[in-house]
C-alpha positions in Angstrom: 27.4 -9.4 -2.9 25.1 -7.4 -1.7 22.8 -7.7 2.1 19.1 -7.7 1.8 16.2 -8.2 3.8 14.8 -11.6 3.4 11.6 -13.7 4.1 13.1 -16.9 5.4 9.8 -18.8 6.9 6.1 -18.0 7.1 3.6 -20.0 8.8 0.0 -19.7 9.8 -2.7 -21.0 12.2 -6.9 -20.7 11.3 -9.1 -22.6 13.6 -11.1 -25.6 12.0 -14.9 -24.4 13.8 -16.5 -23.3 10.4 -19.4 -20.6 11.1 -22.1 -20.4 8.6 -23.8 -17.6 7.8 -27.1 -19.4 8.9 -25.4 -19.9 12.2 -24.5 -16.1 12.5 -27.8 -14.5 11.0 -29.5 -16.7 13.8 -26.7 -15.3 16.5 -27.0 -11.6 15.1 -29.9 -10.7 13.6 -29.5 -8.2 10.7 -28.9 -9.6 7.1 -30.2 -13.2 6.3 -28.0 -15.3 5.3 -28.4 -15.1 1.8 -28.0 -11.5 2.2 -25.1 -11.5 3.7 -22.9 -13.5 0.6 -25.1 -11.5 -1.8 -23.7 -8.0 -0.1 -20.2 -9.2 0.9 -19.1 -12.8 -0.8 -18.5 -14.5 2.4 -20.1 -18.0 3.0 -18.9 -19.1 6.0 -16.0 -17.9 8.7 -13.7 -19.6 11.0 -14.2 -19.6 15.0 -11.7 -20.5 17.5 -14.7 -20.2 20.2 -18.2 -20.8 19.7 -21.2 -19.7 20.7 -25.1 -19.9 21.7 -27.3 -19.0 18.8 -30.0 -18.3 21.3 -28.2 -16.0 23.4 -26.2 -14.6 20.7 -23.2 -14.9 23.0 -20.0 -16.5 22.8 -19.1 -19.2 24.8 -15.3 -19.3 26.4 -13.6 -22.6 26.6 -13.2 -23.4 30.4 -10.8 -22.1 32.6 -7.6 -24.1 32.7 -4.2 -24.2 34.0 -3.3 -27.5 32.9 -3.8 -26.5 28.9 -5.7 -29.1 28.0 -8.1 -26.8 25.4 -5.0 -25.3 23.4 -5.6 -22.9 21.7 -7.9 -21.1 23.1 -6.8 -17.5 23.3 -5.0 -14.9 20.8 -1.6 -15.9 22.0 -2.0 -19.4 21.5 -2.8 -18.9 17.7 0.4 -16.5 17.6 2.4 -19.0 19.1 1.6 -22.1 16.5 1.7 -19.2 13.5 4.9 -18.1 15.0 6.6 -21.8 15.6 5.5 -22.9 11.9 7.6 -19.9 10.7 10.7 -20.6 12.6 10.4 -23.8 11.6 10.1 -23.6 8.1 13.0 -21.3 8.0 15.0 -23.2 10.5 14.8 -20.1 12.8 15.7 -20.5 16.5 13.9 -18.6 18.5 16.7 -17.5 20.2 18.1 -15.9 17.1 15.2 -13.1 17.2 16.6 -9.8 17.7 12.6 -8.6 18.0 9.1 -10.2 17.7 6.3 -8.0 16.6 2.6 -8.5 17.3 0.6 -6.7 15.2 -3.3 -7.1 16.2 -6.1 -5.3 17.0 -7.5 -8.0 19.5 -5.1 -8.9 22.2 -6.0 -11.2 25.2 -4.7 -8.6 27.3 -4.5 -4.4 26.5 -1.8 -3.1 28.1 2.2 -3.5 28.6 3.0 -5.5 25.3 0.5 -8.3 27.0 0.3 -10.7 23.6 4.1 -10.3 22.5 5.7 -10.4 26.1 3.7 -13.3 26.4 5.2 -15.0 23.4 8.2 -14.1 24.4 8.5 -16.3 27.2 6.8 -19.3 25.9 9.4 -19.4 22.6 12.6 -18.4 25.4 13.5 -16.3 23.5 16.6 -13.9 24.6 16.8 -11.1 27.7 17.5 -8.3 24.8 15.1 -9.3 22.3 12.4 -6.8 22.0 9.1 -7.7 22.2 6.2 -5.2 21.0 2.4 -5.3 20.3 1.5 -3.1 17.5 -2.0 -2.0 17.6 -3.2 -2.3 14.3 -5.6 -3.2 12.1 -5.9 -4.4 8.0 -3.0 -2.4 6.5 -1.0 -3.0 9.9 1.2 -6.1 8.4 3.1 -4.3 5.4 3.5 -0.9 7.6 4.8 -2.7 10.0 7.1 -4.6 7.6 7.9 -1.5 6.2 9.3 -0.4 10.0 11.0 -3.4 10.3 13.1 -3.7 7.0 14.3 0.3 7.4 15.0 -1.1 10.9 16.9 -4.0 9.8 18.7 -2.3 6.9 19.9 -0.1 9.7 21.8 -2.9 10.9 20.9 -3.3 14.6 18.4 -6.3 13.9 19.4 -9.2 12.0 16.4 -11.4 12.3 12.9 -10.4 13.3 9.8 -11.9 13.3 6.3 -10.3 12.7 3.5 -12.1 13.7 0.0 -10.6 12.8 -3.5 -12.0 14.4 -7.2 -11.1 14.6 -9.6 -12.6 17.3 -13.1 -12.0 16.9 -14.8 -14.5 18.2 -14.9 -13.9 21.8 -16.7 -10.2 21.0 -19.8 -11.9 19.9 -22.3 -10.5 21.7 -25.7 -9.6 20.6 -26.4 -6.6 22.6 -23.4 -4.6 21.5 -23.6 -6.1 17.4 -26.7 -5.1 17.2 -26.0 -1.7 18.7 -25.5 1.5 16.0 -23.5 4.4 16.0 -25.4 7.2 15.9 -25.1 9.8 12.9 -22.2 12.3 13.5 -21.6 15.5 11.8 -19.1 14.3 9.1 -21.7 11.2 8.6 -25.2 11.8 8.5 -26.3 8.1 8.8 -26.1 5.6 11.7 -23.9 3.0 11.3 -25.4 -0.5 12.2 -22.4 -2.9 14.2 -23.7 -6.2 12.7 -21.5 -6.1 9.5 -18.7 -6.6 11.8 -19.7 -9.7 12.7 -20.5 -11.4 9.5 -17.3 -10.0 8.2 -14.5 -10.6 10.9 -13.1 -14.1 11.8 -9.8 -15.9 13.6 -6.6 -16.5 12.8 -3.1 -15.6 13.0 0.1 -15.7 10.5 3.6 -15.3 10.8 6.5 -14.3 9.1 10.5 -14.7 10.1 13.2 -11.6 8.3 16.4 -12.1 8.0 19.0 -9.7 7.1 21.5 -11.9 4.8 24.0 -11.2 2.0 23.4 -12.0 -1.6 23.1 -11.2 -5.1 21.2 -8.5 -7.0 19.2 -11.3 -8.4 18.5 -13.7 -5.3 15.8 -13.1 -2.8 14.9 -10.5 -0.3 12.3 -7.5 -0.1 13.0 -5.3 -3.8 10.6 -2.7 -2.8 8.7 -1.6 0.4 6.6 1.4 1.6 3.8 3.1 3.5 1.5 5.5 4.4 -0.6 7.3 6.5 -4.1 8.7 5.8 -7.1 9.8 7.6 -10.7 8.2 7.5 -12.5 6.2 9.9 -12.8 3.1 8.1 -13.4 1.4 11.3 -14.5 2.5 14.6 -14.1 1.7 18.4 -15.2 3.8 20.8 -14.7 1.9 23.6 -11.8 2.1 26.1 -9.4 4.5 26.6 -9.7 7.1 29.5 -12.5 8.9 27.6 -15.1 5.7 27.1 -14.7 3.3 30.0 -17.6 1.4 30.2 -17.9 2.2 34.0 -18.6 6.1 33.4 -22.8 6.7 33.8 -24.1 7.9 30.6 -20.8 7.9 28.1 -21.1 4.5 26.5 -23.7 2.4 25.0 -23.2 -1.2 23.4 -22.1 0.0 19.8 -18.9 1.4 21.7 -17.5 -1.6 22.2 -17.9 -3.3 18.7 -15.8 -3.0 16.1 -18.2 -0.8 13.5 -17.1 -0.9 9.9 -18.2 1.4 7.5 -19.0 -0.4 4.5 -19.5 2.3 2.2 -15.8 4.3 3.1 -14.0 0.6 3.0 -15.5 0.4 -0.3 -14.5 3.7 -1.7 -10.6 3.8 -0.1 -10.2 0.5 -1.1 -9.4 0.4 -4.4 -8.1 4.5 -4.3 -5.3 3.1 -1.9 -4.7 -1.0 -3.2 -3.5 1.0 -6.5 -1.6 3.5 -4.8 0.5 0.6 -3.0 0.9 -1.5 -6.7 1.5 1.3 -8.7 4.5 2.4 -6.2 6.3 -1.3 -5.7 5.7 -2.3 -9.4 6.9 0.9 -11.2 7.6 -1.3 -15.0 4.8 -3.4 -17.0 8.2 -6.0 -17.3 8.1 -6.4 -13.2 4.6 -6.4 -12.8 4.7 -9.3 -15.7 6.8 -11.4 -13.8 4.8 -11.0 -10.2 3.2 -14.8 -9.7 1.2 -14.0 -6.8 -0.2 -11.1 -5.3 -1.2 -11.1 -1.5 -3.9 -8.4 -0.8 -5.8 -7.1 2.5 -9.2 -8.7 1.7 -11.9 -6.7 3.5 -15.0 -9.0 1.7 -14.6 -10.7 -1.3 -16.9 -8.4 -3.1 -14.6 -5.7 -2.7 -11.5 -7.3 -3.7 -13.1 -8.8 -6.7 -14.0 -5.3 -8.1 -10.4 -3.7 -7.4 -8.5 -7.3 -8.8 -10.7 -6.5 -11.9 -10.4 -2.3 -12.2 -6.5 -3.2 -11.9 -6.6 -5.9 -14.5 -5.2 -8.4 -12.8 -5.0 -11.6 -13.6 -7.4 -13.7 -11.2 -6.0 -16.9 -10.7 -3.0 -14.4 -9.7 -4.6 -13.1 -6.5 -4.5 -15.2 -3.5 -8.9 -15.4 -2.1 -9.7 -17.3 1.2 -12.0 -14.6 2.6 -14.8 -16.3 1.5 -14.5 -19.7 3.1 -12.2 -18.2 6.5 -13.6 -14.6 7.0 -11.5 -11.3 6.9 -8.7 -12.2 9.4 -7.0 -8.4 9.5 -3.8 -7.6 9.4 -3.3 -11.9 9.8 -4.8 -12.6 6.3 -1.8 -11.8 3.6 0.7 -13.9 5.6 -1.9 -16.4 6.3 -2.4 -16.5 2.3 1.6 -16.6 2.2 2.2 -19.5 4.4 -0.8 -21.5 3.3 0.9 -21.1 -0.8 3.7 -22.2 0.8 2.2 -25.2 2.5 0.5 -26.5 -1.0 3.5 -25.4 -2.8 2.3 -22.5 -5.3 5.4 -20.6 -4.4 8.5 -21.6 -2.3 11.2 -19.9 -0.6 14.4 -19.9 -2.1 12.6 -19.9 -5.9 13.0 -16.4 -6.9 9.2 -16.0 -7.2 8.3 -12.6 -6.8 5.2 -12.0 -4.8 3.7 -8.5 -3.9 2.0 -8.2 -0.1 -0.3 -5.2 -0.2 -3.1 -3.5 2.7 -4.8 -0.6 3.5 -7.2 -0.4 6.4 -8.4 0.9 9.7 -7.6 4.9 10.2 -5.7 4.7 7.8 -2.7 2.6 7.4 -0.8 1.2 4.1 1.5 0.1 2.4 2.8 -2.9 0.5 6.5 -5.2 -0.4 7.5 -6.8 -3.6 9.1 -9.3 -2.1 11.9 -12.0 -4.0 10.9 -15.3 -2.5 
């Protein structure tokens, strides 16, 4: 017998508001809307808030202390992802040695806000940790990677990870249709509106647990990742050197989240190969692999690296075209969601493969023994 690091629940939360790319031409004026699945495969996204397509602004849900419009925020959709995990791996909270938040969008910047937050609505224990990871696309399997080198260590015996992206409260026309200006190292301006079309909400979760077992039975066979150097997405804003309060430092583009499209395109598939060709080092183990859980920037992008790899499509778990690029949420949102409609299931011995790259830089990537 031998202890391994195991995936024990995963769950999920995507909002049901379904933005269509009419809606969000009309909001953000850049691409039409026919343009915009042309360029990047997406149809539609999903919204926890909306918005006025006049204003091109989004519209909060009402203040309210008595929680009647739940959820509303980024800790409410880490809180059903996260309680969907425990319970499908009939997890007490209270047996959490740590809870990890791994998001770019927080309700709140500073002092852990998201995870501290979670921490007291789940009870869980004084001397659990609780920590907000900020991080973008490849932040889920490099934080996974932390956690199972932490857990092999043998101080933790169950953690949870819990990985979200909000955009929908950053709609704003002003700012998205803002550029960044060229720089030295980029001779063109970057237009923000991408972002937008791209980006939507959700959150996923996923509960580890260090337990003993066989060579053969489940846990994480093979994990790693990587840092690398390239503005694949940019935010200006914030910090001590960009507060938006300073005359003359800022302008609206600063405060969007500006992808660049052409760099996303060109990493992409230079880094997604990097992270298979490292967990899957046999053609017999990449044979038996049933389903492979990628970072999905735009659908266009994936498509092209699924088929470079040779992949077999039906293979590769796709919802970025019907729910938006959710971040660093949208492997373990593809995770719990097979889980859900039963494609894989815990305690099978179904080997899956999570895999990411993104932001500035980030990567890395599990085979994982369901």
């Amino acid at each position: 017998m031998t202890e391994r690091v195991c995936v024990v629940g995963a769950g999920s939360f995507v909002p049901a508001r379904t933005i269509s790319n009419e809606r969000i031409a009309r909001a953000i004026p850049g691409w039409s809307a026919e343009r915009i699945e042309e360029k990047i495969g997406i149809r539609e996204r999903r919204f926890l808030w909306d918005f006025d397509d006049e204003t091109g602004r989004a519209i909060p849900p009402p203040d309210d202390v008595l929680g009647r419009f739940y959820p509303a925020t980024n800790t409410d959709m880490c809180e059903l992802s996260l309680r969907q995990a425990l319970s499908r791996g009939g997890v007490d909270a209270k047996e959490l040695d740590a809870l990890f938040v791994v998001t770019c969008t927080p309700d709140a910047p500073h002092f852990n806000h998201d995870a501290m937050a979670l921490h007291e609505r789940l009870g869980l224990r004084e001397d659990a940790f609780a920590l907000v990871v900020d991080d973008g696309c490849g932040g889920t399997p490099y934080v996974l990677d932390l956690v199972r080198k932490m857990m092999e260590g043998g101080r933790f015996r169950t953690v949870a990870v819990v990985a979200s992206a909000f955009t929908s409260p950053l709609l704003n026309r002003e700012v998205y249709t803002d550029e960044l200006p060229p720089t030295p190292g980029r001779p063109k301006a970057l237009n923000a509106y991408l972002s937008m079309y791209v980006f939507g909400d959700g959150a996923g979760a996923v509960v580890l647990r260090r337990q003993e077992g066989d060579e053969a039975g489940p846990g994480i066979l093979s994990s790693f990742s990587g840092n690398a150097y390239a503005e694949l997405v940019t935010r200006r804003g914030g910090g001590m050197l960009k507060l938006p309060y300073q005359p003359g430092r800022t302008r609206p583009s600063d405060m969007a989240f500006v992808v660049d499209g052409f760099k996303v395109a060109r990493s992409y598939p230079e880094y997604m190969q990097k992270c298979l060709d490292t967990v899957l080092t046999t053609p017999e183990l990449r044979a038996q692999v049933k389903r492979y859980y990628f970072h999905q920037p735009n659908k266009r992008v994936m498509d092209s690296f699924v088929t470079r790899a040779g992949l077999p499509k039906e293979a590769v778990a796709c919802n970025v075209d019907r729910i938006g690029n959710t971040s660093a949420a949208g492997m373990l949102i593809l995770l719990a969601d097979d889980l859900e409609h039963g494609r894989v299931a815990l305690g099978s011995g179904d080997l899956v493969v999570v895999a990411a790259v993104g932001a500035n830089v980030h990567y890395g990537a599990q085979l994982v023994r369901l």
